[in-house]
Backbone bond lengths (Angstrom), bond angles and torsions (degrees), N, CA, C in turn:
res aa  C-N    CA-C-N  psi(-1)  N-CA   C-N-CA  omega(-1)  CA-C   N-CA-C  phi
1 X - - - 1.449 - - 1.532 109.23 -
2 X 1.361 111.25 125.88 1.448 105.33 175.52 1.717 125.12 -68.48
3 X 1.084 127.53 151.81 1.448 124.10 163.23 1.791 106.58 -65.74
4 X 1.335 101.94 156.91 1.601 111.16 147.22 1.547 127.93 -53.16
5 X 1.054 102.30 -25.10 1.545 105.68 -175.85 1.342 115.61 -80.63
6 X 1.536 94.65 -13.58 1.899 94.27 -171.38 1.390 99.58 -91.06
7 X 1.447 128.33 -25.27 1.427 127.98 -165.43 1.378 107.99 -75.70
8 X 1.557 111.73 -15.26 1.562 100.29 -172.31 1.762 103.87 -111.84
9 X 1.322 123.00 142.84 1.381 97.83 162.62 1.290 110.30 -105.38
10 X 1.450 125.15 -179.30 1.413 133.28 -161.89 1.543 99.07 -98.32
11 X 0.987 125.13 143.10 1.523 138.55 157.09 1.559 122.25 -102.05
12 X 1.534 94.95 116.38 2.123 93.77 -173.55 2.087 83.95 -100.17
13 X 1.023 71.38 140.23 2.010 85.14 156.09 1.207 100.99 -109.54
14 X 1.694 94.42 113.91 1.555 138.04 173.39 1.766 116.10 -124.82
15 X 0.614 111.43 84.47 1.439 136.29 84.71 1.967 81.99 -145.26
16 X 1.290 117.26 171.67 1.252 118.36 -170.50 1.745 112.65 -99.41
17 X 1.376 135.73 150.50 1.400 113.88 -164.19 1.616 119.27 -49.81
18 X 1.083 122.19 172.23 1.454 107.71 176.67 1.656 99.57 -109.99
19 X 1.740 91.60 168.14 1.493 97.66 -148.56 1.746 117.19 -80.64
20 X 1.132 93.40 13.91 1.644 107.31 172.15 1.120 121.81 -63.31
21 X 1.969 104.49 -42.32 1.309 116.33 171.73 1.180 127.04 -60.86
22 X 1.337 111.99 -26.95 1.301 119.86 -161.35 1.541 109.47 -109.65
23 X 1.746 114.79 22.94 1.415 96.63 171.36 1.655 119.38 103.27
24 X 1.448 97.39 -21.16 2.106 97.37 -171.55 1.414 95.39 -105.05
25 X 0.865 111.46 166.81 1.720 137.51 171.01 1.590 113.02 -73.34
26 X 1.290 121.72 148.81 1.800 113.04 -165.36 1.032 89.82 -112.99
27 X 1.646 81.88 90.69 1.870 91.44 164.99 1.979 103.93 -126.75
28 X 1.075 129.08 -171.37 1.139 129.30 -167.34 2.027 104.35 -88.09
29 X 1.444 126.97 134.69 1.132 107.85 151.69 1.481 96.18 66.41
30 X 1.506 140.19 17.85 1.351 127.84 -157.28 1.494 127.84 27.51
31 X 0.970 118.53 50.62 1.237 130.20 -162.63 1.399 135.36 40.27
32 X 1.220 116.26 33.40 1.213 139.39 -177.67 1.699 104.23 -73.79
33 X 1.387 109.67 135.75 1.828 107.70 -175.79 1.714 95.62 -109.85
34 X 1.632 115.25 -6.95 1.512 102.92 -176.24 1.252 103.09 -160.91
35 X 1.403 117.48 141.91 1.661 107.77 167.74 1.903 98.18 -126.17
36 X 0.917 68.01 154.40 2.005 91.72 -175.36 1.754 128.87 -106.37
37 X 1.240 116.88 61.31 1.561 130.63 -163.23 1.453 94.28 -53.92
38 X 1.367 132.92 126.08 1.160 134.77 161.62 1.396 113.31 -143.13
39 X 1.878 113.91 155.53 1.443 110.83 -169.45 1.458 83.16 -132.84
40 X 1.584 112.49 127.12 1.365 125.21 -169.55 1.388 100.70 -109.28
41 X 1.235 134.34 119.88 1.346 152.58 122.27 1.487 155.12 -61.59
42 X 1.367 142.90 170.99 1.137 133.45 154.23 1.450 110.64 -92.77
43 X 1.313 91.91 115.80 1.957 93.23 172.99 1.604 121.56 -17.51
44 X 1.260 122.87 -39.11 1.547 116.06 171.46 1.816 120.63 -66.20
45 X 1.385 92.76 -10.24 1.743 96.06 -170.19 1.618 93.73 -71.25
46 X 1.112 134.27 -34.49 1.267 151.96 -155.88 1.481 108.40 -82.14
47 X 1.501 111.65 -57.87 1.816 120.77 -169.13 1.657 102.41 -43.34
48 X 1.196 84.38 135.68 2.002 101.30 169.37 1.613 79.97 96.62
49 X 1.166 156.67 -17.52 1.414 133.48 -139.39 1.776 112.72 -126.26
50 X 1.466 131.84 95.36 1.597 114.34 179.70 1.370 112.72 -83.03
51 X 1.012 128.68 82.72 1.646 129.94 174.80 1.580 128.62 -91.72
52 X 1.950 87.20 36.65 1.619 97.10 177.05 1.754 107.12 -75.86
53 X 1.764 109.03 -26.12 1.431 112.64 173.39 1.669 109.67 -40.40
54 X 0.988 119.46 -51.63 1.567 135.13 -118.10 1.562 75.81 -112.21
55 X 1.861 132.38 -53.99 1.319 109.96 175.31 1.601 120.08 -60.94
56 X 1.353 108.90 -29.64 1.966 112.92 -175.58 1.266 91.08 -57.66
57 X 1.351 122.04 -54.73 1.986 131.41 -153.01 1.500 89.95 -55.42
58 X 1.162 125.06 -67.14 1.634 141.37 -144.93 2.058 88.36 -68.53
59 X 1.481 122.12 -74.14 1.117 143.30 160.87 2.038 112.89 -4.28
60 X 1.652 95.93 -49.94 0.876 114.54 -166.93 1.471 126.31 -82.26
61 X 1.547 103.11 -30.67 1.265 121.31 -176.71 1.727 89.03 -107.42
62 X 0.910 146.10 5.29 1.438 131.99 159.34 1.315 123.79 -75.43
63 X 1.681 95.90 -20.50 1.708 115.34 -171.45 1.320 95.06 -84.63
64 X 1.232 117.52 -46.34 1.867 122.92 -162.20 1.742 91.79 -73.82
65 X 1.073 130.14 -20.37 1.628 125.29 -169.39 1.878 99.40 -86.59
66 X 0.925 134.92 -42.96 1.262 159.30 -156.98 1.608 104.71 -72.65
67 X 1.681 95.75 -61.14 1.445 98.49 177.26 1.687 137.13 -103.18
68 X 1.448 105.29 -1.13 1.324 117.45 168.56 1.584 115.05 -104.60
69 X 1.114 103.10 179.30 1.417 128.34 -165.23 1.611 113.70 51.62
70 X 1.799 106.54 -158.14 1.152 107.19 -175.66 1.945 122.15 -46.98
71 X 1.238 88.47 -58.52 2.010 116.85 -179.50 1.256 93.90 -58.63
72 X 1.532 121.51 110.08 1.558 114.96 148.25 1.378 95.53 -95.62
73 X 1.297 122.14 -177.42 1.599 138.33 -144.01 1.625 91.10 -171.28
74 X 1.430 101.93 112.13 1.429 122.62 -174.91 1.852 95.82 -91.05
75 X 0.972 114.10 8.09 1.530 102.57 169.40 1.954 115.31 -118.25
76 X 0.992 104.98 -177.02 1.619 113.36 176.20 1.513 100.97 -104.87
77 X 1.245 123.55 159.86 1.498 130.23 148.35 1.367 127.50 -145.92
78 X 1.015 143.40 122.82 1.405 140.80 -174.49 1.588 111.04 -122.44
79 X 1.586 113.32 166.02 1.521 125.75 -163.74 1.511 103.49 -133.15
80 X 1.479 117.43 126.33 1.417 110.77 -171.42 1.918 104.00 -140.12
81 X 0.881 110.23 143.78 1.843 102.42 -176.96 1.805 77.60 -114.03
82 X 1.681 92.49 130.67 1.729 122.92 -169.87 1.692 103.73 -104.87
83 X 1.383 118.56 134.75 1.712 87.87 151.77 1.781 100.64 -125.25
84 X 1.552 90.50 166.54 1.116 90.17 -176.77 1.838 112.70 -96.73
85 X 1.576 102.46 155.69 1.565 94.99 -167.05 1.483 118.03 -52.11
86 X 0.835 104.45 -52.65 1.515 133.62 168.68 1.259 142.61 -72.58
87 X 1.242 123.76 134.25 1.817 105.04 158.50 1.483 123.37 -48.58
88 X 1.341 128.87 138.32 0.924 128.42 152.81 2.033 129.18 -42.18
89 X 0.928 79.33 122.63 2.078 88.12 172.25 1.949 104.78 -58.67
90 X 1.536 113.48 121.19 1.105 132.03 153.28 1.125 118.34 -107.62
91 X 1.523 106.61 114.24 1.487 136.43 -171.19 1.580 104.00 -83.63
92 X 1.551 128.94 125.64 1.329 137.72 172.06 1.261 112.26 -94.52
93 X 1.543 114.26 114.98 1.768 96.60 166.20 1.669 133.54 -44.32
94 X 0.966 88.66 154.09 1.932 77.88 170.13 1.228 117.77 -119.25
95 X 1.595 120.58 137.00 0.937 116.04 -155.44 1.863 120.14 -86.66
């Protein structure tokens, strides 16, 4: 017996509406000149670990995507692994 889930398939909206519809001005990236990829941690997520390779690698190939081929990309973007000073705050319900 089949499920319900198999009878239907899913629909993604690809390419996503464009931003006319939605109110913004047609500009690139919403006019954004930079975006900033970062993976935020607690400093212990990190210890034992050098993943300056892995930010240059990532860093590196963001630059080569940006400025070659057809698509140039009027903005910058860079990739950085963050930690945070601190532990994060765990909030307890109250009962």
């Amino acid at each position: 017996m089949k499920s319900k889930a198999n009878d239907t398939q899913a629909k993604a909206v690809f390419p996503p509406p464009p931003a006319s519809t939605l109110g913004y001005k047609k500009t690139g990236m919403l006019g954004a000149t930079g975006i900033h990829l970062k993976v935020l941690a607690p400093t212990t997520y990190y210890e034992g670990y050098d993943l300056s390779w892995l930010e240059e690698s990532i860093n590196s190939g963001l630059a080569k995507f940006l400025t070659q081929g057809e698509r140039r990309f009027k903005f910058e973007m860079d990739f950085k692994f963050e930690s945070l000073s601190r532990s994060p705050v765990t909030w307890k319900a109250q009962a």
